[in-house]
matplotlib code that plots the C-alpha trace (Angstrom):
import matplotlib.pyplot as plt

x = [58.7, 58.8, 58.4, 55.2, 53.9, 54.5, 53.0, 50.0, 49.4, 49.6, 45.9, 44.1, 46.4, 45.2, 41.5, 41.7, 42.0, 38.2, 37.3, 39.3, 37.3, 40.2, 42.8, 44.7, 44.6, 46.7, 49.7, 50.9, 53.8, 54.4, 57.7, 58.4, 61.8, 63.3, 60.1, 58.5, 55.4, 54.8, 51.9, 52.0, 49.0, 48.6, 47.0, 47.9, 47.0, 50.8, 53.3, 56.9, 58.8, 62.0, 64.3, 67.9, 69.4, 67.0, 65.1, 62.0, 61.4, 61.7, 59.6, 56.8, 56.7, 56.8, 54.0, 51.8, 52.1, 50.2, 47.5, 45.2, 44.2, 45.6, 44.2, 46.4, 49.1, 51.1, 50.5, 52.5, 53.8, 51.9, 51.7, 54.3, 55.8, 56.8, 58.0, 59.1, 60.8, 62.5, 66.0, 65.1, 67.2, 65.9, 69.6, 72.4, 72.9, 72.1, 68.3, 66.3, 64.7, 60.9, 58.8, 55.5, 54.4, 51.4, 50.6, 47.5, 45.8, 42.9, 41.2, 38.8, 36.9, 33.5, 31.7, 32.9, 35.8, 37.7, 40.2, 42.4, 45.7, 48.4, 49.5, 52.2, 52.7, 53.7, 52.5, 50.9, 46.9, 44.3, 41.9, 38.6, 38.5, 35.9, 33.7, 31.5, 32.1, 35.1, 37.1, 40.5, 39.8, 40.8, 43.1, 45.5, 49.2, 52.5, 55.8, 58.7, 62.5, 64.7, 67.5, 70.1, 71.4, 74.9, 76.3, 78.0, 77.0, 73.1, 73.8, 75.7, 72.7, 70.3, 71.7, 72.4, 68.7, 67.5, 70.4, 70.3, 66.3, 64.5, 61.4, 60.8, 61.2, 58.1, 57.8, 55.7, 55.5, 55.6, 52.1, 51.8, 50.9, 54.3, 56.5, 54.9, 54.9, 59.3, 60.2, 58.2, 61.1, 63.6, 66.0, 64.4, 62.1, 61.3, 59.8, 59.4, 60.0, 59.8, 59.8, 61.7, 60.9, 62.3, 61.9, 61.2, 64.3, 63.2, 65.2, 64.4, 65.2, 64.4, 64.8, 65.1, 63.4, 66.5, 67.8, 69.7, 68.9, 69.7, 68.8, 68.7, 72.0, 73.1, 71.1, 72.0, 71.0, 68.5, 66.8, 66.3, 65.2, 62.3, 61.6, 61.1, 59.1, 56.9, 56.3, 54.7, 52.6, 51.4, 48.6, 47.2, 43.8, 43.0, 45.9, 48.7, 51.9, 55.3, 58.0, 61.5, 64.5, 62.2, 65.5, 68.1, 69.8, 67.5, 69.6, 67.5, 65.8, 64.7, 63.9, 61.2, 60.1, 58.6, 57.5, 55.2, 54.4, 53.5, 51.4, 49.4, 49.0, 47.7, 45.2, 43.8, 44.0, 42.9, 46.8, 47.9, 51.4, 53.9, 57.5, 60.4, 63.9, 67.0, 66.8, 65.7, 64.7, 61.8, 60.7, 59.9, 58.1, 55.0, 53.3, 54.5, 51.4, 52.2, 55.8, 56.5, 59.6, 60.9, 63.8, 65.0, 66.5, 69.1, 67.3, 66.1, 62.9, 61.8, 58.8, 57.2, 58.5, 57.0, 57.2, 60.6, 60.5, 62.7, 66.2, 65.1, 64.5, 67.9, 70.2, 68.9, 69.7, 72.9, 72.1, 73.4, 76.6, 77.7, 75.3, 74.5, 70.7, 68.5, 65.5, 62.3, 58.9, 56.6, 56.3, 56.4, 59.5, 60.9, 60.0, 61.3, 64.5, 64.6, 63.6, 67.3, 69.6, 68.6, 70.3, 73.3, 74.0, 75.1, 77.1, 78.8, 78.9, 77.7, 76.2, 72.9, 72.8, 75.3, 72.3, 69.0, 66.0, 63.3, 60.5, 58.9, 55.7, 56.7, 59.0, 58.2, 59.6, 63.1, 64.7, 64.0, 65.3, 68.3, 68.8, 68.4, 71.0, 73.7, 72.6, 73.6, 76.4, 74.3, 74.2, 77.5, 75.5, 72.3, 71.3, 67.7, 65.7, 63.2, 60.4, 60.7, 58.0, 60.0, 62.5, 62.8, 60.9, 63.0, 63.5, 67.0, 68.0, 65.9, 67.7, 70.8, 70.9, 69.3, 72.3, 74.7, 76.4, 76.2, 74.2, 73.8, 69.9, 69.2, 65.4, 63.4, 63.4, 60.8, 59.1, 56.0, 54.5, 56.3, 52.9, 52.4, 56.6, 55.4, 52.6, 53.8, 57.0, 55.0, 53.4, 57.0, 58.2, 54.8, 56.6, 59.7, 57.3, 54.8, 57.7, 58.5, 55.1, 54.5, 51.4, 51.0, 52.4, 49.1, 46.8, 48.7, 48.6, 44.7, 44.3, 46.2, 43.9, 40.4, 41.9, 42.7, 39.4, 37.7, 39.8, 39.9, 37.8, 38.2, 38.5, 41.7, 44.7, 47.2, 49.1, 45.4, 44.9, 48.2, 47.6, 44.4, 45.0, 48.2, 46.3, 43.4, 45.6, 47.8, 45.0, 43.4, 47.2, 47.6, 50.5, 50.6, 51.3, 54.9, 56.0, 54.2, 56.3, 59.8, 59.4, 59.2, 62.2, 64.4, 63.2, 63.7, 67.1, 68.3, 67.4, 71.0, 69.7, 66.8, 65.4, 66.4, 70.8, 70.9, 69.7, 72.4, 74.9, 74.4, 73.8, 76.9, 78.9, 77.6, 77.8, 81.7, 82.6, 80.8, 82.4, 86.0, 85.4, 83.8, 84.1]
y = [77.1, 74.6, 71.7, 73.2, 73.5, 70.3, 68.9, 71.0, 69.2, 65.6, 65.6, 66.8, 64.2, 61.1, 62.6, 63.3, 58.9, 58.0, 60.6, 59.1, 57.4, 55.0, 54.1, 51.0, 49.8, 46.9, 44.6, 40.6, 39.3, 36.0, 34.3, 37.8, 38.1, 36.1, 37.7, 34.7, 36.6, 39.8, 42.2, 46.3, 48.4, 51.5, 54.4, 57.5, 59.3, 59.9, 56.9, 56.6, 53.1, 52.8, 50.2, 48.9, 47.8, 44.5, 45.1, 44.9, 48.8, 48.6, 45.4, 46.7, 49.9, 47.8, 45.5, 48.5, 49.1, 46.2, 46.8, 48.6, 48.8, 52.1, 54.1, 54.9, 52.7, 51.0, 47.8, 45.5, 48.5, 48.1, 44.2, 41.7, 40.4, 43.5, 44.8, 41.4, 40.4, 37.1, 36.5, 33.1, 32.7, 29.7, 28.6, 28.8, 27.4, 31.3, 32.1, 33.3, 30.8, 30.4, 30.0, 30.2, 33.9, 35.6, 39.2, 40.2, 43.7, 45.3, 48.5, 50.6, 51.6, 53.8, 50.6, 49.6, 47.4, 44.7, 42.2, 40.9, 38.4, 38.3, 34.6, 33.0, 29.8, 29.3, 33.0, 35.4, 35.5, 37.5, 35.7, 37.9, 35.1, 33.5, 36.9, 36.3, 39.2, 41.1, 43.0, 44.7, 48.4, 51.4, 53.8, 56.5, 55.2, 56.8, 55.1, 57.6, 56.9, 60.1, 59.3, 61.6, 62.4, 61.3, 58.6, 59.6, 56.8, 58.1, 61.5, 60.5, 58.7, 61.1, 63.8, 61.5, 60.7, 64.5, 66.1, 63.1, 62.1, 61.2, 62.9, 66.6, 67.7, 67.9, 70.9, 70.4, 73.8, 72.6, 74.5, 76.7, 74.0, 72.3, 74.9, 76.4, 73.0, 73.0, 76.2, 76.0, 74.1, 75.3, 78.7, 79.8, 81.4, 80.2, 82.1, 79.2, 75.3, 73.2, 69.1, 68.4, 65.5, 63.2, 60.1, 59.0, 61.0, 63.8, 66.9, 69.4, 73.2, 75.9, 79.8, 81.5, 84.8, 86.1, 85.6, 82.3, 79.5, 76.2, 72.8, 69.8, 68.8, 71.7, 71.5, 70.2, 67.0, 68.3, 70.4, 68.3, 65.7, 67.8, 69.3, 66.0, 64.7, 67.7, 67.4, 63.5, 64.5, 68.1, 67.6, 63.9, 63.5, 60.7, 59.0, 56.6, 57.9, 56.0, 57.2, 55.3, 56.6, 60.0, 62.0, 61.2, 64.2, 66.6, 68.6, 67.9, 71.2, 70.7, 67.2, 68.4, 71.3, 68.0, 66.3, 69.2, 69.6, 66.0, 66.3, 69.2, 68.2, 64.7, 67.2, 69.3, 66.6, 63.2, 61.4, 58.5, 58.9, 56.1, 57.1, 54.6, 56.8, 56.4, 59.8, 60.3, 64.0, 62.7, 60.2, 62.8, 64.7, 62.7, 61.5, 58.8, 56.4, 57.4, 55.5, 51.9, 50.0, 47.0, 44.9, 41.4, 39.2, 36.6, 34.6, 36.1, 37.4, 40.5, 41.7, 45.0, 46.4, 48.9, 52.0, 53.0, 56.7, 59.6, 58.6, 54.4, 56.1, 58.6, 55.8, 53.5, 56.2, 57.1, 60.6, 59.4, 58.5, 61.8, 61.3, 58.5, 57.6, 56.1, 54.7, 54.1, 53.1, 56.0, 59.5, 59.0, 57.4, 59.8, 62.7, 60.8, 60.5, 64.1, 65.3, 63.1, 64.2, 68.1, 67.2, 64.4, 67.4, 69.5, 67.4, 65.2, 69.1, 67.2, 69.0, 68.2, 67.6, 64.7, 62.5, 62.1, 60.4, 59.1, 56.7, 53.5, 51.4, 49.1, 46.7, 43.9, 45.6, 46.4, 43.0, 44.0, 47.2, 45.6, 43.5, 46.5, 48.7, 45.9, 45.5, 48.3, 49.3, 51.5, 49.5, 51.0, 54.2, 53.0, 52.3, 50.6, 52.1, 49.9, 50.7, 49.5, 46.8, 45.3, 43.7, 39.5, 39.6, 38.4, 41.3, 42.2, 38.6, 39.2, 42.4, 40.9, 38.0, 39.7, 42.4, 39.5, 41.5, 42.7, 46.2, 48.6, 47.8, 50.1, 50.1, 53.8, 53.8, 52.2, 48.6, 49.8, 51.7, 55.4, 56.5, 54.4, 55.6, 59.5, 59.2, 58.0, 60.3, 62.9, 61.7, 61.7, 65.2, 66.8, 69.8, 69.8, 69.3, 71.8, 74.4, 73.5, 73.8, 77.0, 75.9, 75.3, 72.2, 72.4, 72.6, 69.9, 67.3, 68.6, 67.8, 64.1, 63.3, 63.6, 61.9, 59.0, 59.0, 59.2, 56.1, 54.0, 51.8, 51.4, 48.0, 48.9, 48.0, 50.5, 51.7, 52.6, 54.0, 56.0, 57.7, 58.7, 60.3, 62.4, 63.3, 64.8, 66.4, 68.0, 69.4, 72.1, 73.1, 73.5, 71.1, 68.4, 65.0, 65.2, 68.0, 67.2, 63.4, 65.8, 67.9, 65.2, 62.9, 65.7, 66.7, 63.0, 62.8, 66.4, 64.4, 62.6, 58.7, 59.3, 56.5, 57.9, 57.8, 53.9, 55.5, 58.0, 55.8, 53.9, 56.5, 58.3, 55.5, 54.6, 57.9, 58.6, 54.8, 56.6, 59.5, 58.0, 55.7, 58.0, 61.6]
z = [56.0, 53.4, 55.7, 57.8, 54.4, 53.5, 57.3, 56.6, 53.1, 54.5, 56.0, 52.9, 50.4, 52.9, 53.3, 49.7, 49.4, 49.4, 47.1, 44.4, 41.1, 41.4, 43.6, 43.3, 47.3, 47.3, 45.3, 46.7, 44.4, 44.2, 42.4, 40.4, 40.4, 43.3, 45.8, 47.7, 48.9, 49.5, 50.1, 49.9, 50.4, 50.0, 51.6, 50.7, 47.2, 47.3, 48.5, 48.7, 48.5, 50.4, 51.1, 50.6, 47.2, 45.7, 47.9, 45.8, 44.9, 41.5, 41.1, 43.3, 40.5, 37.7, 39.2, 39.5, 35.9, 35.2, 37.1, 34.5, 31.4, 29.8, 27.0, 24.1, 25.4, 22.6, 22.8, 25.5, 27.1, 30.7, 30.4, 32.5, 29.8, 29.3, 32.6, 33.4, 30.0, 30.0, 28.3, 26.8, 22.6, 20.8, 21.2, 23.9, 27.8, 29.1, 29.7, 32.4, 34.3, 34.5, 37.7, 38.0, 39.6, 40.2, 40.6, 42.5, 42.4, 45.1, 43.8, 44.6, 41.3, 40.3, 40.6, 43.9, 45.2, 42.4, 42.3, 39.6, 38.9, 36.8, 36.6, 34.5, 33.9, 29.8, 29.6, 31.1, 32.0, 33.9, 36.2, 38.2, 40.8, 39.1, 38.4, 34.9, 32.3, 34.6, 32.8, 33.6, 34.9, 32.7, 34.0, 32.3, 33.7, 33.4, 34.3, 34.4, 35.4, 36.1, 34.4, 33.1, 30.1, 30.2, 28.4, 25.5, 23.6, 24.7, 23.3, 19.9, 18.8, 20.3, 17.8, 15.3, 15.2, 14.4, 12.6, 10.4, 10.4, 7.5, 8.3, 9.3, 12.7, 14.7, 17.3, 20.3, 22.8, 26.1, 27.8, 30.4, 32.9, 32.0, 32.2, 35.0, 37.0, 36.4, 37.0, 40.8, 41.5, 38.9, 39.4, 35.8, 34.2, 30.8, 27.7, 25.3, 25.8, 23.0, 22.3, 18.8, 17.7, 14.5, 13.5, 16.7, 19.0, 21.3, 22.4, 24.2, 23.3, 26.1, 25.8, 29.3, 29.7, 30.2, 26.6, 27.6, 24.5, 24.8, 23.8, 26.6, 25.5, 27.2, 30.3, 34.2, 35.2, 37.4, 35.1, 32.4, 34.7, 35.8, 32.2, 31.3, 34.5, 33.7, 30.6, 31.1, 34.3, 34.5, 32.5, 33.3, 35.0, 37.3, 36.4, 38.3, 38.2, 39.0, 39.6, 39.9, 42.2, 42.2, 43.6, 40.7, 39.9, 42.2, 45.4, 48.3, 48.4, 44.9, 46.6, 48.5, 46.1, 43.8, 46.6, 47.5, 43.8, 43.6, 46.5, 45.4, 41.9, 43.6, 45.1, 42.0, 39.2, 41.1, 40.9, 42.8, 43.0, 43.7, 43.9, 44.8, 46.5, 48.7, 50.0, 53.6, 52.4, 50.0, 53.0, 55.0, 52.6, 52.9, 55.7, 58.0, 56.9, 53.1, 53.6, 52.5, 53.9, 51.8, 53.2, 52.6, 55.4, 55.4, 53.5, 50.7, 51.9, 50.6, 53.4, 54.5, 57.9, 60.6, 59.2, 60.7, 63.1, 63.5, 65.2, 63.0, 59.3, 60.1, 61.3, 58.1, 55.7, 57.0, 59.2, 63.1, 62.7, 64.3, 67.3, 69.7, 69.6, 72.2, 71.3, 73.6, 73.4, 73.4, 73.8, 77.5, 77.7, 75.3, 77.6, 80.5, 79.3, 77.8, 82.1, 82.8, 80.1, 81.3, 84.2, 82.8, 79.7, 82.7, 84.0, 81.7, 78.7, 75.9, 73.9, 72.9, 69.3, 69.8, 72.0, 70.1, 71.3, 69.4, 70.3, 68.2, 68.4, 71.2, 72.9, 70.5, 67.3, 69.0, 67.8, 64.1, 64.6, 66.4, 63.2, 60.6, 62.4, 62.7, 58.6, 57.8, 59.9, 62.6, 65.5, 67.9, 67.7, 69.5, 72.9, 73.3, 76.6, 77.8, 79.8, 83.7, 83.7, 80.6, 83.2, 83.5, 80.4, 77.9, 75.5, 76.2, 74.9, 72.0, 71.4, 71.5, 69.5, 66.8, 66.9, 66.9, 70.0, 73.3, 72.5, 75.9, 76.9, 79.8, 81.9, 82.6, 86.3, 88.7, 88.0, 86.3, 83.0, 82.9, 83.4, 86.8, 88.3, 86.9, 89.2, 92.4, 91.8, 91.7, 95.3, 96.7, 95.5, 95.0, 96.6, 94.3, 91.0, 91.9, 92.1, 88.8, 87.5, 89.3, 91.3, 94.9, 96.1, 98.7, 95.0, 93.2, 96.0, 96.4, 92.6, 92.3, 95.6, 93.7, 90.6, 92.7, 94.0, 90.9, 89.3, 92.7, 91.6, 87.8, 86.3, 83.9, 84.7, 86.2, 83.6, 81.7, 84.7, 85.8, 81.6, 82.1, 85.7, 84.1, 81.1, 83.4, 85.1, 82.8, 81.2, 83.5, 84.0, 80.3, 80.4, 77.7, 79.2, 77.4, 79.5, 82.8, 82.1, 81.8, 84.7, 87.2, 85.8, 85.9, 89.2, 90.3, 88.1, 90.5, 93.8, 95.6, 95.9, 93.7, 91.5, 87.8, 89.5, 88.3, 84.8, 84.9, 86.0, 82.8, 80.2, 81.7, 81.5, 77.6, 77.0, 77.5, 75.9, 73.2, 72.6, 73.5, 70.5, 68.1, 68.5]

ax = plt.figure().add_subplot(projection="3d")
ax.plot(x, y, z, "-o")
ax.set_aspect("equal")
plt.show()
């Protein structure tokens, strides 16, 4: 329920983007803390920031912090020097060393698009590229980290600080608006909320509905963390939010629970929301445009990457290793295979949830992806599918040397586009498809013969060609392309001597080296 929700969401927060007084498009660091160059943009009103550890998360968040002027801030708190304090005594052989950086923003602002920079050479200074009588926009920014109340030495001097404060304590109800925000994602109910505050310490106190009264020395980690999340947000207006490691402390339903919360208070109060996480659960809260991969090579680089899909984001965050993954190129290929493996699962009883299939952007990314699973310890639980037409090309090499091993590259079957072998296979067994499609074979072959004429002589290449003439005739039939491109591979993969056997022979033969080594 919760995710269609969620799906349903993700068009309105992106068409919600131009709409926006401000939105802070783009950030390119330069020499901040050991990054050479890099660029992230972002598109969504509501973005999360993944990657491995240093990989840059944190320092992309902090950059953003710097981006505008805030009202109200105390002075220094949204500047570099701050977020990017220097350990440099007037005496001693330990101090940070000093490069030169830069830190460029991109906005979009009430009076149209602006730049600004961040350089540091002695200090830091702002430059408009040149722009007479710029000035650094205004923004309301908040910059929260979920962190937990646990260490003891934390929690000694947070009650020394108001049992033993100078000044009264000051009592702050949390509103409506807050409480109401925490308990859509909290097991509670809440008559009161209150902030105590002395001599600069805060503590929570909260009195359930219930009867239950408590102070936030008492509370979970979870619950205090999103007390005090919603206590900072809930009420800001066309403000940039930033949020560090967004699921510390949170179970991953209460994961998603803020993720949709973020989203919709994005919607009603005009926030750009910028989280950073680990969790594969708050990734796929948000849209697949709305994600932002950081990873750094061998190296040292830092650099944004494709935005990894399904079976790529899963293996990265540590969700495949129970399951052998194929990845493909497209949809097409996906449902290609999926028309085989209805016939191999019969033979071979695996069940399905131990093969998954997802597809990426292209040939040309595999390498990368070949690298990033061999990282991080995922790379025995892949097989890369290439499409036929990929053969003698050079890609399975590729594929390989960036693994650092011998990886199982297998081919779709035929020597063309899937599009171009789904076609002429369906020439060859129009009979055996149409029975599957319940239509007469007679009709079908009737059909494919006036979509040939029609494209005859078009000027595309063939595999244009071979999608468009599926697509059109899918449609009448009330097929999608997907399922039309299943049917006739596991027709084909059914037939003795048929073209998908060489397919099978492989996948069977990965398949049980698979599950001999790992199940």
């Amino acid at each position: 329920m919760i995710e269609r929700h969620m799906r349903k969401l993700w068009d309105r927060v992106l068409a919600k983007r131009p709409h926006m007084p401000h939105f802070l498009t783009q950030i390119r660091l330069q020499g901040v803390r050991g990054i050479e160059d890099l660029e992230v943009g972002f598109i969504s009103p509501v973005v999360v920031i993944a990657g491995g550890n240093a990989s840059g998360k944190s320092t992309v968040l902090a950059a953003a912090a710097c981006a505008y002027q805030v009202p109200g801030a105390r002075h220094g708190d949204f500047l570099p020097a701050t977020q990017f304090a220097d350990y440099r005594p007037r005496k001693g052989n330990y101090r940070d060393a000093r490069a030169s950086a830069t830190i460029e923003f991109e906005y979009s602002t009430p009076d149209g698009g602006r730049a600004m920079r961040w350089r540091r050479a002695s200090g830091w200074r702002r430059t408009f590229y040149g722009r007479r009588n710029a000035s650094q926009p205004e923004r309301p920014v908040h910059m929260h980290v979920m962190r937990n109340l646990e260490d003891p030495l934390e929690v000694r001097d947070l009650v020394a600080g108001m049992m033993r404060g100078r000044l009264a304590t000051q009592e702050r109800p949390l509103t409506l608006w807050e409480r109401e925000f925490a308990e859509k994602m909290l097991p509670f109910r809440y008559s009161e909320v209150v902030d105590l505050t002395r001599d600069g310490s805060s503590l929570l106190f909260a009195r359930q509905k219930r009867g239950a009264a408590y102070s936030e020395l008492h509370m979970a980690a979870g619950e205090r963390a999103i007390l005090r999340l919603s206590q900072k947000i809930a009420h800001l207006r066309d403000a940039l939010v930033l949020i560090d490691e967004v699921e510390a402390g949170l179970h991953p339903w209460v994961q998603q629970l803020l993720m949709l919360q973020l989203q919709q208070l994005s919607l009603q109060n005009n926030l750009q929301v910028i989280v950073t996480t680990h969790s594969p659960v708050v990734l796929e809260s948000v849209h697949p445009l709305a994600r932002v991969f950081l990873d750094r090579d061998a190296q040292g680089r830092v650099a944004t990457v494709t935005p990894y899909q399904d079976v790529v984001q899963d293996a990265l965050y540590g969700r495949a290793r129970n399951a052998i993954s194929l990845l493909c190129e497209d949809d097409a290929a996906e449902s290609i295979l999926q028309g085989v493996f209805d016939v191999l699962f019969l033979r071979l009883r695996i069940r399905r949830e131990s093969v998954r299939i997802g597809r990426d952007t292209g040939a040309s990314e595999f390498p990368g992806h070949a690298a990033a699973f061999s990282k991080f310890g995922q790379i025995d639980n892949f097989v890369f599918v290439l499409d036929g037409d990929r053969r003698d090309t050079g890609i399975v090499d590729k594929i390989r040397d960036r693994a650092r091993r011998t990886v199982p590259v297998l081919f779709l079957p035929g020597e063309d586009a899937p599009e171009v072998w789904v076609w002429k296979t369906m020439r060859r067994r129009t009979e055996a498809i149409a029975a599957q499609l319940h239509i007469d074979a007679a009709e079908l072959a009737e059909r494919m013969s006036r979509l040939d004429a029609v494209y005859d002589l078009a000027s595309e290449g063939p595999a244009a060609i071979a999608k468009v003439k599926v697509r059109n005739l899918a449609d009448p039939m009330g097929w999608d392309v997907t399922d039309l491109c299943q049917v006739v591979a596991r027709v084909e993969a059914g037939q003795v001597g048929g073209e998908c056997q060489a397919l099978m022979r492989e996948l069977e033969r990965v398949l049980n080296q698979w599950r001999e080594e790992y199940v």
